[in-house]
PDB file of N, CA, C and O in Angstrom:
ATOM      1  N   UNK A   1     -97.185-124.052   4.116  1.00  0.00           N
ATOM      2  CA  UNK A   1     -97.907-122.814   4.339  1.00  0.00           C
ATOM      3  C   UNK A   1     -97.265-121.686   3.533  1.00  0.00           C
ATOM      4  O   UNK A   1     -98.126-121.062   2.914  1.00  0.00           O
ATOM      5  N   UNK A   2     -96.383-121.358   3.399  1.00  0.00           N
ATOM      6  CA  UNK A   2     -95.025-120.290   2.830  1.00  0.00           C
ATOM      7  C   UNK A   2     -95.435-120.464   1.091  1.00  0.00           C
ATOM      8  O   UNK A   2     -95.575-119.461   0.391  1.00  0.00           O
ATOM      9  N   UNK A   3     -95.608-121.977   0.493  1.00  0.00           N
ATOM     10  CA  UNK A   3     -95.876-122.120  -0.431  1.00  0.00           C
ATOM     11  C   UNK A   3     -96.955-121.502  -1.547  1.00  0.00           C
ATOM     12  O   UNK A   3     -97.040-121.112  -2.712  1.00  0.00           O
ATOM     13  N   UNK A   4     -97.989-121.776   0.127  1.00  0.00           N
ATOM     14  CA  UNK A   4     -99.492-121.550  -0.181  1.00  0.00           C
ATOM     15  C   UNK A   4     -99.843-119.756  -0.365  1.00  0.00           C
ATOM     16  O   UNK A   4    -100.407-119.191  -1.302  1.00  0.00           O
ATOM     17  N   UNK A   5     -99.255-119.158   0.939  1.00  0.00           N
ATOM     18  CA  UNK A   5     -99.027-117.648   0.780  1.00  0.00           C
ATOM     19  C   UNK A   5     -98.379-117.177  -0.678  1.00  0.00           C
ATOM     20  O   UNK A   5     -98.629-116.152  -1.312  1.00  0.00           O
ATOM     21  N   UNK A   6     -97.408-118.328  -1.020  1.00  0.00           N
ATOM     22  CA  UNK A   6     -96.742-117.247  -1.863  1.00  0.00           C
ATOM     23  C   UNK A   6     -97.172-117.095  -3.291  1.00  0.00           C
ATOM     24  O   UNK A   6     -96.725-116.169  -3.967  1.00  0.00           O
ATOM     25  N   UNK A   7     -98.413-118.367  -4.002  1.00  0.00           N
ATOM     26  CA  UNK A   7     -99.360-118.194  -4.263  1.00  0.00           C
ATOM     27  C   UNK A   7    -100.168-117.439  -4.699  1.00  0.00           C
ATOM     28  O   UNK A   7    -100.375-116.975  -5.820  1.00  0.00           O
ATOM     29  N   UNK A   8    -100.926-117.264  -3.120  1.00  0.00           N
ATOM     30  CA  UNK A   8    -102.297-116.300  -3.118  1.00  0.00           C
ATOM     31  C   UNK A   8    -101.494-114.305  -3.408  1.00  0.00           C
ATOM     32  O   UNK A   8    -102.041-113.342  -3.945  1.00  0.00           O
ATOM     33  N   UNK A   9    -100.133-114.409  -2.795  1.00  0.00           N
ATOM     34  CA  UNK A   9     -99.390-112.830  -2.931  1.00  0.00           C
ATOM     35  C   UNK A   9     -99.043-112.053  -3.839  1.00  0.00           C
ATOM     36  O   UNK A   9     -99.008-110.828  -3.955  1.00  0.00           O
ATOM     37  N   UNK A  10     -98.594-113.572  -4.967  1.00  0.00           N
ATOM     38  CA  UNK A  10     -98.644-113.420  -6.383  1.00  0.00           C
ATOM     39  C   UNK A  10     -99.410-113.295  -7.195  1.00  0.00           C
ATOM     40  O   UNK A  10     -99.076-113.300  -8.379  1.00  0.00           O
ATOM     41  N   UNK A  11    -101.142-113.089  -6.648  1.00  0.00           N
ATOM     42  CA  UNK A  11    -102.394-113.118  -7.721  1.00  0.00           C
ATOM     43  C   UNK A  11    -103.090-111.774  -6.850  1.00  0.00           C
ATOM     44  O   UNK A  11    -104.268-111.476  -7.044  1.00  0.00           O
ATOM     45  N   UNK A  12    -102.449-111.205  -6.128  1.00  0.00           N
ATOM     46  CA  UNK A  12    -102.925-109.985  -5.398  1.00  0.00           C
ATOM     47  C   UNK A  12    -102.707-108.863  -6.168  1.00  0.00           C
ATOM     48  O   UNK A  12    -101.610-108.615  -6.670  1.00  0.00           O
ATOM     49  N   UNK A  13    -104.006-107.940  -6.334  1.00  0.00           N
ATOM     50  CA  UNK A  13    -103.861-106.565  -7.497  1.00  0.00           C
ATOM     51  C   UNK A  13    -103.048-104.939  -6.439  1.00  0.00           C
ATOM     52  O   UNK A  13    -103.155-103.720  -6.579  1.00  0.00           O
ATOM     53  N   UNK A  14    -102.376-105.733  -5.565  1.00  0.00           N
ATOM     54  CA  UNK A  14    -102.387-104.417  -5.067  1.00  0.00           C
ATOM     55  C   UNK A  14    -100.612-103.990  -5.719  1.00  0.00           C
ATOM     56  O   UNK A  14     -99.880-104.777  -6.319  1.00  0.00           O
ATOM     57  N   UNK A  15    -100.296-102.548  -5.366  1.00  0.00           N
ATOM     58  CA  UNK A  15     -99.243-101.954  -6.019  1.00  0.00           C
ATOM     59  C   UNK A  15     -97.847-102.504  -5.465  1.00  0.00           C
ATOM     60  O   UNK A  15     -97.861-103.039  -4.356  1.00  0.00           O
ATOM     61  N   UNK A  16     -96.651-102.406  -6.163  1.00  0.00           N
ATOM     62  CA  UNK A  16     -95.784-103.081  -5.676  1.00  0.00           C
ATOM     63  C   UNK A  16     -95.236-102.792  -3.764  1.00  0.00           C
ATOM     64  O   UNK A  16     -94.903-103.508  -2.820  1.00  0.00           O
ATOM     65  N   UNK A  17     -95.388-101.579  -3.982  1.00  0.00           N
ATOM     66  CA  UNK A  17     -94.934-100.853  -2.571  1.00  0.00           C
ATOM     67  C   UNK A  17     -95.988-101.590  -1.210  1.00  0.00           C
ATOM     68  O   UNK A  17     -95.510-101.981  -0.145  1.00  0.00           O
ATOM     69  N   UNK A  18     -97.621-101.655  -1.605  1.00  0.00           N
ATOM     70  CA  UNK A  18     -98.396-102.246  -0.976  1.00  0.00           C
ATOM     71  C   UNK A  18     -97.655-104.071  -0.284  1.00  0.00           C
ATOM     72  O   UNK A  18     -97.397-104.530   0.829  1.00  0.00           O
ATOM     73  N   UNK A  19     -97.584-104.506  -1.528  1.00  0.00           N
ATOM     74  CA  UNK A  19     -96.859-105.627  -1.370  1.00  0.00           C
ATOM     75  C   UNK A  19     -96.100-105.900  -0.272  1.00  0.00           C
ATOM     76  O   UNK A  19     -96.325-106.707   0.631  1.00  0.00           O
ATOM     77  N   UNK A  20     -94.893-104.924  -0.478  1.00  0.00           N
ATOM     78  CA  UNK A  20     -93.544-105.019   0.493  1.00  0.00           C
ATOM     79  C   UNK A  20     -93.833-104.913   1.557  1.00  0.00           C
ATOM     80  O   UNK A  20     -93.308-105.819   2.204  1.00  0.00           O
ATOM     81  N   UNK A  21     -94.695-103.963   2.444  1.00  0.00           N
ATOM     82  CA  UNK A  21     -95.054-103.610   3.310  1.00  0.00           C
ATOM     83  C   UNK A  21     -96.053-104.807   3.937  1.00  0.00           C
ATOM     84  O   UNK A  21     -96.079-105.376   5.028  1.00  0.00           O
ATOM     85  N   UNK A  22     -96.763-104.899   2.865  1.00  0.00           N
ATOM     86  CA  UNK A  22     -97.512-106.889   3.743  1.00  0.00           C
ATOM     87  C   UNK A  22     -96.531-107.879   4.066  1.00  0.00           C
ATOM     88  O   UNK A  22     -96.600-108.386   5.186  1.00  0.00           O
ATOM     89  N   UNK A  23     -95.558-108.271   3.215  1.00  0.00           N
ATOM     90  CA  UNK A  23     -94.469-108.638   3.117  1.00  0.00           C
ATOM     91  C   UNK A  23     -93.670-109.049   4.333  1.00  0.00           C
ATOM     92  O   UNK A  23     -93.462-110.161   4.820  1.00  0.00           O
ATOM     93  N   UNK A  24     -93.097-107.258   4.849  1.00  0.00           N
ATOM     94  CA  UNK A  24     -92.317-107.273   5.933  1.00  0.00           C
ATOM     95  C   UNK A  24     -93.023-107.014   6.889  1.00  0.00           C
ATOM     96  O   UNK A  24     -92.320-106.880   7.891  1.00  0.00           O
ATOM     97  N   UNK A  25     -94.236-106.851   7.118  1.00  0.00           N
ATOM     98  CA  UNK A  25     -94.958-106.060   8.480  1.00  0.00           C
ATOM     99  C   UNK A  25     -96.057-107.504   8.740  1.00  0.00           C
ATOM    100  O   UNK A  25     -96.469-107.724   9.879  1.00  0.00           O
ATOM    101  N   UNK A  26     -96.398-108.285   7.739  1.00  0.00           N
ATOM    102  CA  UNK A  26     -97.350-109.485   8.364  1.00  0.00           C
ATOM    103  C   UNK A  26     -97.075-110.640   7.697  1.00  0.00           C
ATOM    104  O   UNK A  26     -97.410-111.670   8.282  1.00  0.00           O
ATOM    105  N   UNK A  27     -96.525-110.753   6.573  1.00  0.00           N
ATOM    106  CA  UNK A  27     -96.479-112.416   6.025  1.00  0.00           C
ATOM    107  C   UNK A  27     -94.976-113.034   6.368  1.00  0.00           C
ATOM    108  O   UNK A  27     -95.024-114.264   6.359  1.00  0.00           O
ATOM    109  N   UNK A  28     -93.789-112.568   6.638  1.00  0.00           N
ATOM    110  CA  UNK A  28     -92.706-112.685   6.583  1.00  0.00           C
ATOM    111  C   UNK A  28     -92.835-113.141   8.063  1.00  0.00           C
ATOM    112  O   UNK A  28     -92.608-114.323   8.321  1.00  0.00           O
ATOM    113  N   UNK A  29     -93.177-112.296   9.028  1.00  0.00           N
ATOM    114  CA  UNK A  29     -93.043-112.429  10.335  1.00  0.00           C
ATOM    115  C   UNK A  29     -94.011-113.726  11.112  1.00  0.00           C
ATOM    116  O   UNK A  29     -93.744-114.281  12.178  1.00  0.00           O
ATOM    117  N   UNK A  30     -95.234-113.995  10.174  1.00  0.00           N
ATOM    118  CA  UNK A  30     -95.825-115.089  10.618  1.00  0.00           C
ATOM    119  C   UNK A  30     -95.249-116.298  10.060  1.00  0.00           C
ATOM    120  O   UNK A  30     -95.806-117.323  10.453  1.00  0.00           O
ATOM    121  N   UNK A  31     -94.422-116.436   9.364  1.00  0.00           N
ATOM    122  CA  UNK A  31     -93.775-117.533   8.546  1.00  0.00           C
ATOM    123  C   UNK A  31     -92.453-117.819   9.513  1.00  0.00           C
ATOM    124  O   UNK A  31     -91.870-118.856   9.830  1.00  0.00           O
ATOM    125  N   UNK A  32     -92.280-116.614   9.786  1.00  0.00           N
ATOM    126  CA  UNK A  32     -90.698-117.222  10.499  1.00  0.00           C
ATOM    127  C   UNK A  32     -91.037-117.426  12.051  1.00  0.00           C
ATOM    128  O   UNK A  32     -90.149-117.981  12.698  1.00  0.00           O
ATOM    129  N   UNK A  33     -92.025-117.109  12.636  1.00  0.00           N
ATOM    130  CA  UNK A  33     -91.980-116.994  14.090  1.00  0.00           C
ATOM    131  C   UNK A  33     -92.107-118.295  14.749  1.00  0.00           C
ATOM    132  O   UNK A  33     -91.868-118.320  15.957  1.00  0.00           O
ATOM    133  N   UNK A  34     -92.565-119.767  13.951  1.00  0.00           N
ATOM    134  CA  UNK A  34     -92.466-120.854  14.227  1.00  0.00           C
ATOM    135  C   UNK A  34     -91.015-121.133  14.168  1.00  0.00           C
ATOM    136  O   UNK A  34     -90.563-121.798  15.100  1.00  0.00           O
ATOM    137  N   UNK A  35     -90.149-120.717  13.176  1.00  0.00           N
ATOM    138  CA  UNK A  35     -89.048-121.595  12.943  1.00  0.00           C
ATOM    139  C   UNK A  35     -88.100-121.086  14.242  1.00  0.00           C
ATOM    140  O   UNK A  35     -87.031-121.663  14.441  1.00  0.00           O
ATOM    141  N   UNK A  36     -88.432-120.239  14.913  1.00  0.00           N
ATOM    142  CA  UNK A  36     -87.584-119.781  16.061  1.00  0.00           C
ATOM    143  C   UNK A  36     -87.472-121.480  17.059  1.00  0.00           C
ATOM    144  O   UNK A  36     -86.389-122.053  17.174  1.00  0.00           O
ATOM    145  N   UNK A  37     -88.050-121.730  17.332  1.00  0.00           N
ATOM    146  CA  UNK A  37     -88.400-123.096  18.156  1.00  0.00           C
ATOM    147  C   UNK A  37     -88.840-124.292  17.603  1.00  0.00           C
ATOM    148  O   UNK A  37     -89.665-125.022  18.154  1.00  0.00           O
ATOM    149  N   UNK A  38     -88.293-124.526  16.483  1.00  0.00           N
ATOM    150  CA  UNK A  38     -88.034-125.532  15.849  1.00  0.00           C
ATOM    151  C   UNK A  38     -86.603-125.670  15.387  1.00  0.00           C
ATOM    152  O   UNK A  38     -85.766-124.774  15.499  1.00  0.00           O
ATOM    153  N   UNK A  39     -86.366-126.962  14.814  1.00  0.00           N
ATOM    154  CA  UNK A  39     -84.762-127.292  14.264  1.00  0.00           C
ATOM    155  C   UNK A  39     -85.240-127.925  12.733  1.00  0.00           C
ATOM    156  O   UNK A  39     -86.244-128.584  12.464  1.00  0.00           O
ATOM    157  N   UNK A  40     -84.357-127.561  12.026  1.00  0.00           N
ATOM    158  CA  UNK A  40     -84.709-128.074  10.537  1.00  0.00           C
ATOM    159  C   UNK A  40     -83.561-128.656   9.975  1.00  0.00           C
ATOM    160  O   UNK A  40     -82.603-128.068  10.476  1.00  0.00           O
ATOM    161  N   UNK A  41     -83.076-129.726   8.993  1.00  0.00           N
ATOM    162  CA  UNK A  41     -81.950-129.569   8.417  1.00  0.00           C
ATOM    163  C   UNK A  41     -81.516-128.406   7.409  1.00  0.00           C
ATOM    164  O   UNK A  41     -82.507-127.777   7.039  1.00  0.00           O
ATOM    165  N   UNK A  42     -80.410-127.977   6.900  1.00  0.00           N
ATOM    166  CA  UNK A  42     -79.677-127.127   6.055  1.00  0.00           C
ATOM    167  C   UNK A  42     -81.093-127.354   4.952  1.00  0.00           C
ATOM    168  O   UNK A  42     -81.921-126.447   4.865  1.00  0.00           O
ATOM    169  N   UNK A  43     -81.182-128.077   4.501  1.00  0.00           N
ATOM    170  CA  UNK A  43     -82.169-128.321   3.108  1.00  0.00           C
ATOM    171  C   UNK A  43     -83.422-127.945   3.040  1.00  0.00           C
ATOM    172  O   UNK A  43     -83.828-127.353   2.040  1.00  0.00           O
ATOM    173  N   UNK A  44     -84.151-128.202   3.985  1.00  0.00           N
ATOM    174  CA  UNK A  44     -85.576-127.773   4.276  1.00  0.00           C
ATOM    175  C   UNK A  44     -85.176-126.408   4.830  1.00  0.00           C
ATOM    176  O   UNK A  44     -86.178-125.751   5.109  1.00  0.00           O
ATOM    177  N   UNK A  45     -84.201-125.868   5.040  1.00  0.00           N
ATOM    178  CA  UNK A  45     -84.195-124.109   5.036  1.00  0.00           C
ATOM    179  C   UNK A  45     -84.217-123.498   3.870  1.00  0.00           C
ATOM    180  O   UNK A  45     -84.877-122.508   3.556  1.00  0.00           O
ATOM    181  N   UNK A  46     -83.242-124.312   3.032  1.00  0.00           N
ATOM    182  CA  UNK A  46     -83.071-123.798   2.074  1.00  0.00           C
ATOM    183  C   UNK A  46     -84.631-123.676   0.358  1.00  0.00           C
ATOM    184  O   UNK A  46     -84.805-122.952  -0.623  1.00  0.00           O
ATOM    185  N   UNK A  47     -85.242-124.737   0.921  1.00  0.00           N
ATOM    186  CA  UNK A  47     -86.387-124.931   0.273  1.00  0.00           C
ATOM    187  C   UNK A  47     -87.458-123.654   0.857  1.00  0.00           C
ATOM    188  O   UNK A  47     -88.194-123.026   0.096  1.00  0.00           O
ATOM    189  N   UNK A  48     -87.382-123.414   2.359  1.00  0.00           N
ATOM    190  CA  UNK A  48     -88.053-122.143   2.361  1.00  0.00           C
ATOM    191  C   UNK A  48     -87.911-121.065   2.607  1.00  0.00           C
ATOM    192  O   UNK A  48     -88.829-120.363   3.030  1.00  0.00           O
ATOM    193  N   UNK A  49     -86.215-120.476   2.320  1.00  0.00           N
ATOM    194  CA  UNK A  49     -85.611-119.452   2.006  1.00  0.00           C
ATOM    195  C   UNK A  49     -85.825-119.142   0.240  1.00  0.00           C
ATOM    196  O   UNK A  49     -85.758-118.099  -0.409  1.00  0.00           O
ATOM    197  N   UNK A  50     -86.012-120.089  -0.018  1.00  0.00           N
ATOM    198  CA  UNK A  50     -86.301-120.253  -1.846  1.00  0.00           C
ATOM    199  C   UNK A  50     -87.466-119.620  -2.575  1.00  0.00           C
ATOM    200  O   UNK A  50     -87.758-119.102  -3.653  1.00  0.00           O
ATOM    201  N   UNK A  51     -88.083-120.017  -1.131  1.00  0.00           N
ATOM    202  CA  UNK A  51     -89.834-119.422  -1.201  1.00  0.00           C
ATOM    203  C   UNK A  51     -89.986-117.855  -1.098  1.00  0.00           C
ATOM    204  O   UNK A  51     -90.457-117.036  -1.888  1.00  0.00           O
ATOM    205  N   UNK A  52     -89.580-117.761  -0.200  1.00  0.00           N
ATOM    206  CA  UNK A  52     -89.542-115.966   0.554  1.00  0.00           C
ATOM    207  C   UNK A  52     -88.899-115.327  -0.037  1.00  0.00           C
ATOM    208  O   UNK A  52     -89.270-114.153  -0.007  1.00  0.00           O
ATOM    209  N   UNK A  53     -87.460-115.633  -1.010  1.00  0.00           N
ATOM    210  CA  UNK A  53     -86.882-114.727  -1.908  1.00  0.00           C
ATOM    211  C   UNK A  53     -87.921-114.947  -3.271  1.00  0.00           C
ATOM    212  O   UNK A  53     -88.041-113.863  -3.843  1.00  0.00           O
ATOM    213  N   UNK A  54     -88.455-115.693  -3.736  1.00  0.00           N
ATOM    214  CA  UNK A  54     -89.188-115.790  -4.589  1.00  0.00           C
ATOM    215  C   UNK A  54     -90.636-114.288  -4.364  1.00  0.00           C
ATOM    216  O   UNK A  54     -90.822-113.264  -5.021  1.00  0.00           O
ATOM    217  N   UNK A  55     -91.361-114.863  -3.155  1.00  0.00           N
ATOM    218  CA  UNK A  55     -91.740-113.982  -2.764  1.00  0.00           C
ATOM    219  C   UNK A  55     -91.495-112.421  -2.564  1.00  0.00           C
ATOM    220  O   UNK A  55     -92.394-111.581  -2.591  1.00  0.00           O
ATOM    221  N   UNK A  56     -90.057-112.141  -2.346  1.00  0.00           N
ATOM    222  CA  UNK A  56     -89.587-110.737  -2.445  1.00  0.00           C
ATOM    223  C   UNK A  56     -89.623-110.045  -3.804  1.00  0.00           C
ATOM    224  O   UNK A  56     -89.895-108.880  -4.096  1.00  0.00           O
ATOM    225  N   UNK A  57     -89.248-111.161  -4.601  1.00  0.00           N
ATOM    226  CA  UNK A  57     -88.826-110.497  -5.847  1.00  0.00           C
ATOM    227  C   UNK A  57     -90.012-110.236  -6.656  1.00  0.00           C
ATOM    228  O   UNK A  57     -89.852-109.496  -7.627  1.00  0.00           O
ATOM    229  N   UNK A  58     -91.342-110.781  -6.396  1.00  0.00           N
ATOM    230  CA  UNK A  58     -92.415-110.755  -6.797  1.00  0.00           C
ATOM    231  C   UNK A  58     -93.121-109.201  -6.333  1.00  0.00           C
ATOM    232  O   UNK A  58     -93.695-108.366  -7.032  1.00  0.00           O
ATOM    233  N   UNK A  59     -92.808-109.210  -4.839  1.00  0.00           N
ATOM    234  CA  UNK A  59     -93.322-107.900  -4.251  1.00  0.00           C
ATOM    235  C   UNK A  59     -92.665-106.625  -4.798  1.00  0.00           C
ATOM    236  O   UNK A  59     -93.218-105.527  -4.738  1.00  0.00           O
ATOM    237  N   UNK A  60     -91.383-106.847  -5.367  1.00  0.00           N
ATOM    238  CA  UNK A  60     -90.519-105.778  -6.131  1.00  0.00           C
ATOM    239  C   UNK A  60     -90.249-106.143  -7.448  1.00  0.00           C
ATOM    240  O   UNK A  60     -89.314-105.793  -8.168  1.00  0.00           O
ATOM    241  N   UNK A  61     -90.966-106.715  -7.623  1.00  0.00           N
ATOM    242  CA  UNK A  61     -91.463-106.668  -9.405  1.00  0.00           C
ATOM    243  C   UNK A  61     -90.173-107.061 -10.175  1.00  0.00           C
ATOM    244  O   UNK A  61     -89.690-106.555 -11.188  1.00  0.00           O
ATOM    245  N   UNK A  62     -89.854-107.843  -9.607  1.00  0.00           N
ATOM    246  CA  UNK A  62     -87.995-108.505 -10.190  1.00  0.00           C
ATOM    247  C   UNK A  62     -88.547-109.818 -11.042  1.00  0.00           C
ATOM    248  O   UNK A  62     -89.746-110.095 -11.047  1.00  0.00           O
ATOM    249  N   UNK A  63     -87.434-110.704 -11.856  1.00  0.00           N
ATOM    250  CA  UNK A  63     -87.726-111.746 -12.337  1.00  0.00           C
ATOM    251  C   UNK A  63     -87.700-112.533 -10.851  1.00  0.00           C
ATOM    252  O   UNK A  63     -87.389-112.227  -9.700  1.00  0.00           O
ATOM    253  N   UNK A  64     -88.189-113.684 -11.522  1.00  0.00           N
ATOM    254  CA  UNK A  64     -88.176-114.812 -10.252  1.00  0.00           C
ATOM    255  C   UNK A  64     -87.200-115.377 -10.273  1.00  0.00           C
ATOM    256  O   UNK A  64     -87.071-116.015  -9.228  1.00  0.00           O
ATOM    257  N   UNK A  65     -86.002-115.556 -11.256  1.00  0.00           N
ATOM    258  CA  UNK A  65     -84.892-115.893 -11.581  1.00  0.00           C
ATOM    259  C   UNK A  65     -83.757-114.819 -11.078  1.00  0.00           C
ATOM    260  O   UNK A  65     -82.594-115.035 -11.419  1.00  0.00           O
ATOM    261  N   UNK A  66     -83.996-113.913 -10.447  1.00  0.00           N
ATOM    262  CA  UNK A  66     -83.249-112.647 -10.245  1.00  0.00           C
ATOM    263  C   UNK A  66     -82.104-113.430  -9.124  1.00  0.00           C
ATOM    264  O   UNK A  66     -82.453-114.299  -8.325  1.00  0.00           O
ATOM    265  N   UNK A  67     -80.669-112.906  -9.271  1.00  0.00           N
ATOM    266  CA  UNK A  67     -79.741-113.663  -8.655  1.00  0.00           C
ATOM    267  C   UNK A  67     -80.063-113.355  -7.156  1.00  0.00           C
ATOM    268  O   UNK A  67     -80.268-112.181  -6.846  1.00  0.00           O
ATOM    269  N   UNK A  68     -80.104-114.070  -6.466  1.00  0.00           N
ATOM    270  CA  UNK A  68     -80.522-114.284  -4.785  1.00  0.00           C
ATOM    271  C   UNK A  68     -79.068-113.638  -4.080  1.00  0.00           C
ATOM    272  O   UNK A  68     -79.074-113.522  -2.854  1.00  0.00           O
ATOM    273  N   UNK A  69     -77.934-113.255  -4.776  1.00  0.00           N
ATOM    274  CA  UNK A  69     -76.592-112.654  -4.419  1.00  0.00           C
ATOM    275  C   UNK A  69     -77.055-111.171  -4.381  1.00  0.00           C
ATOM    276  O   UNK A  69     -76.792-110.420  -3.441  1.00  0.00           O
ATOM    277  N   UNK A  70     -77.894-110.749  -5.675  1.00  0.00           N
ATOM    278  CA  UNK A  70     -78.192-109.499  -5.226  1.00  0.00           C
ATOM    279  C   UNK A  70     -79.145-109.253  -4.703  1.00  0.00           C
ATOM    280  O   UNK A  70     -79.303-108.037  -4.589  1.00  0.00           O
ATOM    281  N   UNK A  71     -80.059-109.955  -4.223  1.00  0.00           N
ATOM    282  CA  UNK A  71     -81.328-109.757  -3.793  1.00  0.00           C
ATOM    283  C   UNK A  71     -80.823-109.446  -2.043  1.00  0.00           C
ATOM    284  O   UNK A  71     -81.248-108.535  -1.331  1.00  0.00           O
ATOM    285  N   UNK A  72     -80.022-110.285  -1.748  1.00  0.00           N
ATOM    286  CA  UNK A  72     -79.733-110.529  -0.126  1.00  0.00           C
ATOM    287  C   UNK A  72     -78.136-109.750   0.016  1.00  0.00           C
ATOM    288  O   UNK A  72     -77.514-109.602   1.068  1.00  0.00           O
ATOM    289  N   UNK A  73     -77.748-109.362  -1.216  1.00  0.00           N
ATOM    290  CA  UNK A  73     -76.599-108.455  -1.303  1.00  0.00           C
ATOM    291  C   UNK A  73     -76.888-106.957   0.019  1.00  0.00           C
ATOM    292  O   UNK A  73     -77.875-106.511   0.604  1.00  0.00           O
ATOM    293  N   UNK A  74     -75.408-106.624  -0.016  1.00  0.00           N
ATOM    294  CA  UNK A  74     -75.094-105.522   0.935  1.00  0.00           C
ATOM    295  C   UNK A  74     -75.622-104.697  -0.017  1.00  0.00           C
ATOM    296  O   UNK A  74     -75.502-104.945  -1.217  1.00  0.00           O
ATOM    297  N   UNK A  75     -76.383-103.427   0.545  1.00  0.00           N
ATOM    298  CA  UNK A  75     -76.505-101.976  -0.493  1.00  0.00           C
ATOM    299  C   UNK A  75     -75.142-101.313  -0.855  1.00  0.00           C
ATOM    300  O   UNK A  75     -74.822-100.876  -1.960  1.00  0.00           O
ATOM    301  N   UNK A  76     -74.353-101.321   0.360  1.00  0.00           N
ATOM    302  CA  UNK A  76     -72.775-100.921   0.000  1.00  0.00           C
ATOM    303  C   UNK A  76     -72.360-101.247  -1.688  1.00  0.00           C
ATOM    304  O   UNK A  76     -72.236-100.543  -2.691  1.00  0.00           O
ATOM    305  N   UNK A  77     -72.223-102.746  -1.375  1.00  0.00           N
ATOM    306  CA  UNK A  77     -71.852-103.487  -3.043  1.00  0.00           C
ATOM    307  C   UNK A  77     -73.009-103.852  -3.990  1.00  0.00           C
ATOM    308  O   UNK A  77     -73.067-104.864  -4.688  1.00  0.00           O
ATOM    309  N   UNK A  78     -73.855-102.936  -3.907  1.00  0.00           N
ATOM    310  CA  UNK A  78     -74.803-103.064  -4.887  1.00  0.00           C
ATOM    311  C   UNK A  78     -75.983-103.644  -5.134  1.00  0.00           C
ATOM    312  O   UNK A  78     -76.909-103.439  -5.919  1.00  0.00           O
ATOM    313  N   UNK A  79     -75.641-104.749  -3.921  1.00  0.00           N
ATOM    314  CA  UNK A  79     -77.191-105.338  -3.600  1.00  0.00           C
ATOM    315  C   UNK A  79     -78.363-104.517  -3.215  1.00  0.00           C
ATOM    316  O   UNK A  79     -78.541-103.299  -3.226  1.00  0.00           O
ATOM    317  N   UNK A  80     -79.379-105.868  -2.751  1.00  0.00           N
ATOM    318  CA  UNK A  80     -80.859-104.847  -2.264  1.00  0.00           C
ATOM    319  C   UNK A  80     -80.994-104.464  -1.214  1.00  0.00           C
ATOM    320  O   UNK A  80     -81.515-103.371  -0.991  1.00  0.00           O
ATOM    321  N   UNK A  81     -80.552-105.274  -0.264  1.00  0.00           N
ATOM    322  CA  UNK A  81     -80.410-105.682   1.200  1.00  0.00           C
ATOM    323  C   UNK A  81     -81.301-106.335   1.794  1.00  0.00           C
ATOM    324  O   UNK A  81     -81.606-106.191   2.978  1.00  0.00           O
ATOM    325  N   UNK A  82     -81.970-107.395   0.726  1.00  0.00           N
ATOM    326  CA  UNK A  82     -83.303-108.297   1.751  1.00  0.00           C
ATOM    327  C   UNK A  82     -82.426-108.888   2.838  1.00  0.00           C
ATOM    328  O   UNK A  82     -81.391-109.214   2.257  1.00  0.00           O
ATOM    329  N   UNK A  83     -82.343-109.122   3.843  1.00  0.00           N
ATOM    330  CA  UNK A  83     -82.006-110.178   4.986  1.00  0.00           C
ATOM    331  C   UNK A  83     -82.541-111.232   4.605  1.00  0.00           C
ATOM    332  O   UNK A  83     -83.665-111.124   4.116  1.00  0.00           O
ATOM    333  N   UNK A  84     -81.946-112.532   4.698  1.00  0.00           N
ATOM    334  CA  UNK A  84     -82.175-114.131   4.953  1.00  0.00           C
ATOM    335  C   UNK A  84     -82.910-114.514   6.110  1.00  0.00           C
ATOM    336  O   UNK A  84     -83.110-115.705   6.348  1.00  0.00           O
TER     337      UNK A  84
END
């Protein structure tokens, strides 16, 4: 599903700021609210933590290659401060 969203988010004409705000206020929160009551291994998190930073960096107009250290970095040290 995460896959499929991230997709359709990436062919959306709206402005970057629009984005973020779908982002954190409805696509982020319906993606994670299953995994509360489920168990996954380390790997299949990491396959859709892969997704959602992909997804961020798209909504803030970053490469898709953009280092995931600064993306989920402290603002203190220079990061963005997405949360994991």
């Amino acid at each position: 599903m995460a896959k499929e969203v991230q997709g359709k988010i990436a062919n959306l004409a709206l402005p970057q700021k629009a984005r973020l705000i779908a982002l954190n206020s409805v696509i982020i929160p319906s993606l994670s609210y299953p995994l509360v009551a489920t168990s996954f291994p380390a790997a299949n998190i990491k396959k859709y933590e892969g997704i959602i930073s992909a997804m961020y960096c798209n909504a803030l107009g970053l490469n898709s290659h953009f280092p995931r250290a600064l993306l989920h970095g402290s603002t203190f040290l220079g990061g963005i401060g997405i949360p994991t």
